[in-house]
C-alpha positions as CSV (number, residue, x, y, z in Angstrom):
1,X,0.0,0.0,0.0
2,X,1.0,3.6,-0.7
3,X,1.1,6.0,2.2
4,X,-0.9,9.2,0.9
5,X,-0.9,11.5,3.9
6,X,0.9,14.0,5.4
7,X,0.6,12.8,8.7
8,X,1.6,9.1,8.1
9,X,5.0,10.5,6.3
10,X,5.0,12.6,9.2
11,X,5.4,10.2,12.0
12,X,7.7,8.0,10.2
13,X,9.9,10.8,9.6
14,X,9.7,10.9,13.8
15,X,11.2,7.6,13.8
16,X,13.8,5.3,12.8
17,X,15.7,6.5,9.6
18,X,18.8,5.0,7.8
19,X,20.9,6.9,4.9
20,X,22.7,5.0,2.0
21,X,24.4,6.9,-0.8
22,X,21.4,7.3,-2.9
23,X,18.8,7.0,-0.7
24,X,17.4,8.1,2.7
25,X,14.9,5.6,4.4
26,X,12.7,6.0,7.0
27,X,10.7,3.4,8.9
28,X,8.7,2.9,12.2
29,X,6.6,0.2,13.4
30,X,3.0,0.9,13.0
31,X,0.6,0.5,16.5
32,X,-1.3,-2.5,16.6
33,X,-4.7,-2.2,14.6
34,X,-4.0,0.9,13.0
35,X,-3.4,-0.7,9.2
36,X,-2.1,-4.2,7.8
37,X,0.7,-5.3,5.5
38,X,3.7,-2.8,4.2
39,X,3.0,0.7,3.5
40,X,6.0,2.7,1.3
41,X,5.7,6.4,0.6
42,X,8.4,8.2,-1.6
43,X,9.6,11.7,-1.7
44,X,12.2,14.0,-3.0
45,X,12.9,17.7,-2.1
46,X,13.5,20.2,-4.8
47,X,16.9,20.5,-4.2
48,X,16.5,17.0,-6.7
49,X,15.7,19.2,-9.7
50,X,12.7,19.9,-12.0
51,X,9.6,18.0,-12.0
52,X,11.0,15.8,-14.7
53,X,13.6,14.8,-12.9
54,X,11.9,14.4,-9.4
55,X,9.4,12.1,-11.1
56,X,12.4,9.8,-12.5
57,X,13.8,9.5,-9.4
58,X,10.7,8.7,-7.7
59,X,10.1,5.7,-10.6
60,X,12.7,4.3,-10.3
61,X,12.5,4.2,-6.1
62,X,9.2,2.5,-6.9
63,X,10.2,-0.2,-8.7
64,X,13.7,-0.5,-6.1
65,X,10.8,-1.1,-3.2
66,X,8.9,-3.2,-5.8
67,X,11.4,-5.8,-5.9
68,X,13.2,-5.4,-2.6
69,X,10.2,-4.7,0.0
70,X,8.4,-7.8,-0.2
71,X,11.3,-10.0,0.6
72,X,13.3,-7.5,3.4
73,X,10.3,-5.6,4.5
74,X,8.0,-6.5,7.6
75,X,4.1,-6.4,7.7
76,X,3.0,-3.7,10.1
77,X,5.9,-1.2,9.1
78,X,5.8,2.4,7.2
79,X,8.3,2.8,5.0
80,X,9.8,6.2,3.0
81,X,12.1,6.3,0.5
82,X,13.3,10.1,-0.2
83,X,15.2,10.6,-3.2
84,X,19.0,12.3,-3.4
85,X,19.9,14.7,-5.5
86,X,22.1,13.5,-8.6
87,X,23.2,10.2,-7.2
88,X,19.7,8.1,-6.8
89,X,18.8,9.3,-10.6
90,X,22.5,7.5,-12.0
91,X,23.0,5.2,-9.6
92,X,23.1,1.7,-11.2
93,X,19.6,-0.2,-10.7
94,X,21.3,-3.0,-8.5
95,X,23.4,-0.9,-6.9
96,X,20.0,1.2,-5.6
97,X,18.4,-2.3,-4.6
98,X,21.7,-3.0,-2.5
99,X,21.1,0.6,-0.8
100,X,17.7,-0.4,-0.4
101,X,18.1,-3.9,1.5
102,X,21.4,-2.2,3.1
103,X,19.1,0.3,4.9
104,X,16.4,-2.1,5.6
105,X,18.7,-4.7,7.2
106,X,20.1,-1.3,9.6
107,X,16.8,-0.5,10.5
108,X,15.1,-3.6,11.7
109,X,18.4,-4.1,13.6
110,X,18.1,-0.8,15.5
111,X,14.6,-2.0,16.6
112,X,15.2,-4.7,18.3
């Protein structure tokens, strides 16, 4: 699922939050009962560029949590992904993944 508001992107920002070179994630454990499964919200500042270019980078963190969430993520967890400027647009597509599972791994081990 797709987190949509401001508040939900809010309260994760409140919480855990690991940086890779191309990519910033935040994540936080969701209170019982308050929504199922993985949720993943992406972002980029301006300081990323034009629209164009804040869109591409936005694709291609999509399909990074497409193919790396459901097999590193955990049900009942927020996720966002927030965009770098200039290094997440050229970064080599397995080399983003690699971020991506890099940060994931930090941040469920800071949980526990």
């Amino acid at each position: 699922t797709v987190l949509r508001k401001r508040s939900d992107f809010l309260k994760a920002a409140r919480a855990l939050r690991q940086g890779t070179s191309s990519m910033m994630v935040q994540a936080r454990k969701r209170a019982p009962g308050e929504a199922d499964g993985i949720r993943v919200g992406f972002t980029c500042s301006k300081k990323v560029g034009n629209a164009v270019a804040r869109n591409r980078v936005k694709r291609r963190l999509r399909e990074a949590a497409r193919a790396v969430l459901p097999e590193a993520g955990r049900d009942g967890w927020d996720y966002v992904l927030i965009g770098r400027a200039e290094v997440t647009a050229n970064r080599p597509y397995d080399a983003l993944l690699d971020d991506l599972r890099y940060a994931l791994r930090k941040v469920h081990a800071a949980e526990k």
